[in-house]
N, CA, C and O of each residue as an XYZ file, in Angstrom:
180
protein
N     101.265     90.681     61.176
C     100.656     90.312     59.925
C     101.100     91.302     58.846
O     101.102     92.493     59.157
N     101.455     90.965     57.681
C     101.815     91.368     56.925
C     100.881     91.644     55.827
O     100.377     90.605     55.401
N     100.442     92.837     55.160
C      99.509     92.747     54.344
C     100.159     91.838     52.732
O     101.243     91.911     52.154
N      98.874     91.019     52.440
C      98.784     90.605     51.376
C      98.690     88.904     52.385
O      98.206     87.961     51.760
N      99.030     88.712     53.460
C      98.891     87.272     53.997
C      97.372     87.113     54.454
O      96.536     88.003     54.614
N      97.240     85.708     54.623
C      95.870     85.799     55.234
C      95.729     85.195     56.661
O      96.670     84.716     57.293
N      94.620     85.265     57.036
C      94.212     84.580     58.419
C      92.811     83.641     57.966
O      92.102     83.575     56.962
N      92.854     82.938     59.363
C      91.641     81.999     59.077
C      91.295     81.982     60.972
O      91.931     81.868     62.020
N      90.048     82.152     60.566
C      89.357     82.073     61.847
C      88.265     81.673     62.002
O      87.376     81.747     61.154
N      88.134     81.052     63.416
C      87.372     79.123     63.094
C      86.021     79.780     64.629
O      86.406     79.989     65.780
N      85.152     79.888     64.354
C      84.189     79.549     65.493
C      83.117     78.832     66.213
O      82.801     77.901     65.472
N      82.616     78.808     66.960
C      82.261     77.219     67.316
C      81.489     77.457     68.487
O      81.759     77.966     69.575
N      80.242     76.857     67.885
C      78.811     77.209     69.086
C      78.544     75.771     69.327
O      78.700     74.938     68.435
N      78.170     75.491     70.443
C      77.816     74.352     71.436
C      76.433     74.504     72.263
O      75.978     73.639     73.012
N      75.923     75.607     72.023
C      74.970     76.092     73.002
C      73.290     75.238     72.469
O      73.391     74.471     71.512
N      72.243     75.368     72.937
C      71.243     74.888     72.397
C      70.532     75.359     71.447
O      69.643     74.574     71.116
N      70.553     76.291     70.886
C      70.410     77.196     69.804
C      68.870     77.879     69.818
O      68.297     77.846     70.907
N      68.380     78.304     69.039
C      66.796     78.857     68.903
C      66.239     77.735     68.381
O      66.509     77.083     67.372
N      64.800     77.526     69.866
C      63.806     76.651     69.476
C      62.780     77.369     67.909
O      62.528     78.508     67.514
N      62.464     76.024     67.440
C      61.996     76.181     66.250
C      60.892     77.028     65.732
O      60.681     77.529     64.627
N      60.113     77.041     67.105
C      58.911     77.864     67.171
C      59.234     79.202     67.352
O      58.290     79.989     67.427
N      60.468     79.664     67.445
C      60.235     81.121     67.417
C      61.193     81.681     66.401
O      61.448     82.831     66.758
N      61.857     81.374     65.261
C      62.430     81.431     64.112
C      61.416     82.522     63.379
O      62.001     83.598     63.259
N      60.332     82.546     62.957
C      59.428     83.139     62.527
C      59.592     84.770     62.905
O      59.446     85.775     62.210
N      59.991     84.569     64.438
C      59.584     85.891     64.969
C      61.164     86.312     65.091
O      61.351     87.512     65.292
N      62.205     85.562     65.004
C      63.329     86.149     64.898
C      63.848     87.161     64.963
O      64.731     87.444     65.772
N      63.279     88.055     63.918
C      63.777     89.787     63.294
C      62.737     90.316     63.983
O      63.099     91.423     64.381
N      61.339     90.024     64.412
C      60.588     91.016     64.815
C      61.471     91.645     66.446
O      61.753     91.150     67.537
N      61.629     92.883     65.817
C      62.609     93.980     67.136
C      61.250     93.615     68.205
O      61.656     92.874     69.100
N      60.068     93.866     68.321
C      59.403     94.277     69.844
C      59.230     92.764     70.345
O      58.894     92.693     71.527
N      59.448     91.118     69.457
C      59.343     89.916     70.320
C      60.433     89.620     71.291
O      61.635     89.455     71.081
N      59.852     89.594     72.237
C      60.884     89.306     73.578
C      61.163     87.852     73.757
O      60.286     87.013     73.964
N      62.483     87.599     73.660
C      62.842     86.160     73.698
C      63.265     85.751     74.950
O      64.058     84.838     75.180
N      62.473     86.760     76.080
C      63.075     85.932     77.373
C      61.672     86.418     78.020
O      61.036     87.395     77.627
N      61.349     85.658     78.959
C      60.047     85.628     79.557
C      60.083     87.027     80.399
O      61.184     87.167     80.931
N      59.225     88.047     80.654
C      59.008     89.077     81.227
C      59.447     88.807     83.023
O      58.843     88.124     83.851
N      60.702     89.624     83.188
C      60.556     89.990     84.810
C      59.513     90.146     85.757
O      58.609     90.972     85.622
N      59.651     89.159     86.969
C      58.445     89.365     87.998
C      59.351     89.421     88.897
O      59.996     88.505     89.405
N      59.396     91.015     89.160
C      60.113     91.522     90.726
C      59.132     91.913     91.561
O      57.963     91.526     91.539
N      59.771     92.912     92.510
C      58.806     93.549     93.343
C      58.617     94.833     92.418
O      57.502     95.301     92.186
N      59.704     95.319     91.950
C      59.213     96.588     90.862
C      58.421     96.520     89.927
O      57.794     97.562     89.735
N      58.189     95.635     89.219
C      57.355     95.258     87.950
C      56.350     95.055     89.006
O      55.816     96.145     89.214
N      55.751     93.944     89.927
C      54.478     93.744     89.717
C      53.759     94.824     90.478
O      52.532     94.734     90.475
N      54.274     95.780     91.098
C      53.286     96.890     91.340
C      52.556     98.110     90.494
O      51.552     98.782     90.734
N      53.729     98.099     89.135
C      53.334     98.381     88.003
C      52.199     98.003     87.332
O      51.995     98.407     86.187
């Protein structure tokens, strides 16, 4: 690539995306978007 040329770059999601009900909580850092681990380590905790 030569400077002063450009590029174009294309991406492409297929996946099921974020249910609607948790959009709200999006940015909150401590909401956990995956259901809590039940091992043998956790539940003796």
């Amino acid at each position: 690539m030569v400077i002063g040329e450009l590029a174009r770059i294309s991406v492409t999601n297929t996946g099921p995306g974020i249910p609607p009900k948790l959009l709200p909580q999006l940015f909150n850092r401590f909401f956990p978007l995956m259901p809590p681990a039940t091992t043998p380590a956790t539940a003796w905790a």
